[in-house]
C-alpha positions in Angstrom: 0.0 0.0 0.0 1.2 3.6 -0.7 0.7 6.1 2.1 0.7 9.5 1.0 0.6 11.4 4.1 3.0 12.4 6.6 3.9 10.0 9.4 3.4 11.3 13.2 6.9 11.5 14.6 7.1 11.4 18.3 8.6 13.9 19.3 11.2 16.7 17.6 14.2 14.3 18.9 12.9 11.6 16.6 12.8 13.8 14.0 16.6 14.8 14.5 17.9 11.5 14.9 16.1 10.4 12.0 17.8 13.5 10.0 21.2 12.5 11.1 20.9 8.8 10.1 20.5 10.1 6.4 22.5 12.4 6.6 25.4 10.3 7.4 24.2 7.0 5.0 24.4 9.8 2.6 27.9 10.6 3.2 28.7 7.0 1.6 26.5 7.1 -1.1 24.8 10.2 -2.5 22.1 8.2 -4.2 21.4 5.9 -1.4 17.9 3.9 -1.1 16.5 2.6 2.4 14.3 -0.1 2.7 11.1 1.2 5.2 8.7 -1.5 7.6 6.9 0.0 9.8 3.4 -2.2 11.0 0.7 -0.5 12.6 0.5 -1.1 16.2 -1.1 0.2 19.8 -0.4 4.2 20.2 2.9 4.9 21.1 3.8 1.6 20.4 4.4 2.2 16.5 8.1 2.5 15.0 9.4 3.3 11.3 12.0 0.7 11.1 14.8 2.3 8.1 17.5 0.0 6.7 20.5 1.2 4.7 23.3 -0.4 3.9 26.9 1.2 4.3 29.6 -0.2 2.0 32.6 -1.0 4.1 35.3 -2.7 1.9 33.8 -5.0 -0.6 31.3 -6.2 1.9 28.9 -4.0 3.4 26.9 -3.7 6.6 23.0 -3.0 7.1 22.2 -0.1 9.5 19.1 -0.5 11.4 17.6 3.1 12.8 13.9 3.5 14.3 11.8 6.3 14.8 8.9 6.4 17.6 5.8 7.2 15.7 2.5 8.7 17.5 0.4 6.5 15.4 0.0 4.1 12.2 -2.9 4.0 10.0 -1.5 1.7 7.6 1.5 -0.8 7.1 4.8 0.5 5.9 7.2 -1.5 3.5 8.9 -0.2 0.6 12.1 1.0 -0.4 13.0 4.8 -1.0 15.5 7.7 -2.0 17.5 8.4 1.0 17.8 12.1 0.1 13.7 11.8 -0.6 13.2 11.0 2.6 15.6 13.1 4.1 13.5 16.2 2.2 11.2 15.0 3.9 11.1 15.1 7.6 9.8 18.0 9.0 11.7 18.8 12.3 8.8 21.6 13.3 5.7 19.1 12.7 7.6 16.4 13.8 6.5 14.5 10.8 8.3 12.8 7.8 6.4 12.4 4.5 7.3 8.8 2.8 8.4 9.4 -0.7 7.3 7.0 -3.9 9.0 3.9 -4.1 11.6 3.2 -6.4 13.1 -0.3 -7.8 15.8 -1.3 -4.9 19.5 -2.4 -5.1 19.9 -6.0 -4.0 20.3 -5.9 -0.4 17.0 -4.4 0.5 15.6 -7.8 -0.5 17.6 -9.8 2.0 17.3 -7.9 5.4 17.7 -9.9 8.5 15.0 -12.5 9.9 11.9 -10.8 11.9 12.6 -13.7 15.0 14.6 -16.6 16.2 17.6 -13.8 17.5 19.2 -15.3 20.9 22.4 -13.6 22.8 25.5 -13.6 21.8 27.5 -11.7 23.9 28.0 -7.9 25.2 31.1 -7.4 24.5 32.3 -4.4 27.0 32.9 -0.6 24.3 36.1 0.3 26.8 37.2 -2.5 25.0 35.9 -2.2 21.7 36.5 0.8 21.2 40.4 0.9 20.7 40.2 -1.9 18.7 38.1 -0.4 16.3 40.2 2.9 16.1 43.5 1.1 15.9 41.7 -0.2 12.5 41.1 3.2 11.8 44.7 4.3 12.2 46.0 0.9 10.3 43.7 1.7 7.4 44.7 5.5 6.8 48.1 4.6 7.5 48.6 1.2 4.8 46.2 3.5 2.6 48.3 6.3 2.6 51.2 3.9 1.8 49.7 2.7 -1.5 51.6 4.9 -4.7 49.1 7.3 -5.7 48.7 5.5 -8.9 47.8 1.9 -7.5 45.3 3.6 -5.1 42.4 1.8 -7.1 39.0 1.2 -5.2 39.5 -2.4 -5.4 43.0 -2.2 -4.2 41.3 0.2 -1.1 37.9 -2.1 -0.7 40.5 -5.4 -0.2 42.1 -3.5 2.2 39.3 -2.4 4.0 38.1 -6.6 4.1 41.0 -7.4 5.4 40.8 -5.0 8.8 37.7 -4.8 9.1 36.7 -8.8 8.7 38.9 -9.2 11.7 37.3 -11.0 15.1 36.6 -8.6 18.1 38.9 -9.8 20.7 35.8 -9.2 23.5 33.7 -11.7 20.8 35.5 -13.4 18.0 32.4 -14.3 16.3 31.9 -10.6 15.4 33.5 -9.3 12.9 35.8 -5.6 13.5 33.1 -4.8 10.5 30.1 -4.9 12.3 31.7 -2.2 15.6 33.1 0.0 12.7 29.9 0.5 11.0 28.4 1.1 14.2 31.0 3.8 14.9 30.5 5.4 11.2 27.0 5.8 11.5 26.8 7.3 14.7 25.4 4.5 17.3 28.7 3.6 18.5 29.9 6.3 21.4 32.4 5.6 24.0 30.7 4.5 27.3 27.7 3.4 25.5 26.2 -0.5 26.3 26.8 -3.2 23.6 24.7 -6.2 22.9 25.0 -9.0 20.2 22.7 -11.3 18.6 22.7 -14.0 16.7 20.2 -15.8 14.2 21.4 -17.8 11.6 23.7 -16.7 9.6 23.5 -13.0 10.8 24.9 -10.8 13.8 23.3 -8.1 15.2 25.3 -5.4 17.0 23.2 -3.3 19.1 23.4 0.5 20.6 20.7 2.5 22.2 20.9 4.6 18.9 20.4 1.8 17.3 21.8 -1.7 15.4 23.8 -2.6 12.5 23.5 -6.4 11.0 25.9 -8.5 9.3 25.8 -11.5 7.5 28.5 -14.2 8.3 27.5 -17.1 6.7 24.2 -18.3 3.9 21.1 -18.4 6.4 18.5 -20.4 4.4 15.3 -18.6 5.2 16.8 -15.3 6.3 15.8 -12.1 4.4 12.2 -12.2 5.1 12.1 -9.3 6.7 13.2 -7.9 10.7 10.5 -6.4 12.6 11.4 -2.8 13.8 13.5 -2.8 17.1 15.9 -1.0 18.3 
């Protein structure tokens, strides 16, 4: 179903977080799509889950961001301009206004499975968090390295796999890909609790700001679709 109207945001800090999550997924790609569920619920109760995907290396990682609606008259799933939507939310109403749909990339087809996700670990950010910035440094550094001349994006994008599928050291099942995409995005902040997931063949990497999703291995059956959390 297409909704034409403006969705109720719940308050102006929804609206802003919202705004930043594009505004960042941008930065990687300036004609990003999202893929959009949202299912209409009690009250309060109703969240816009987005997706987008950030391309880290040759392999990428699925951002997961929610927004707290007021209410939902109708279901939500379809995939969307990123800069549409963007141009869209309305920090004074505290509303964003869906735009029309347009044929997705690949990805937004295979999201994460709606249930079956039990803990994997919470693995401590004190931690984490130098791991992921030695990366950083490494990367810059070897990048920097490369003659100007072999500095290809293939030749940065293998690079990039190689850091950044790295095991945590705090949880060796995730990959350093899953925290750096985190930290890109924005839901990754020193002091900030950390939980893990697993189901199937994907990991979920959870902030209070919200989760980013990886996929480690084939997961028959996954890609149906993840019901909005945060």
């Amino acid at each position: 179903m297409t909704t034409t109207a403006p969705l109720a945001l719940a308050d102006a800090g929804e609206a802003a977080d919202l705004a930043a999550f594009l505004v960042r997924l941008l930065r990687f790609d300036k004609a990003a799509a999202v893929r959009l569920q949202a299912v209409a619920r009690s009250g309060a109760d109703s969240v816009l889950a987005v997706f987008g995907r950030l391309p880290l290396g040759g392999s990428g990682a699925l951002a997961i961001r929610t927004a707290r609606l007021t209410a939902l008259a109708a279901p939500v799933d379809r995939t969307v301009s990123a800069g549409q939507l963007l141009d869209g939310v309305n920090g004074e109403a505290n509303t964003v206004t869906l735009p029309a749909p347009v044929t997705g990339p690949a990805w937004a087809g295979l999201l994460p499975p709606r249930s079956g996700w039990r803990p994997a670990g919470e693995p401590p950010v004190d931690e984490v968090y130098p791991e992921l910035m030695a990366g950083v440094r490494e990367f810059r550094e070897r990048s920097e390295a490369v003659p100007e001349h072999h500095r290809t994006r293939a030749v940065l994008d293998a690079l990039a796999d190689e850091i950044w599928s790295r095991p945590v050291a705090a949880l060796p099942e995730l990959p350093l890909r899953a925290v750096h995409a985190a930290y890109v995005i924005g839901f990754l902040k020193p002091a900030v609790p950390l939980t893990v997931h697993r189901a199937g063949g994907w990991l979920r990497l959870s902030a209070p700001a919200g989760s980013v999703a990886v996929r480690t291995a084939a997961a028959p059956g996954a890609g149906l679709g993840l019901s909005p959390v945060r």
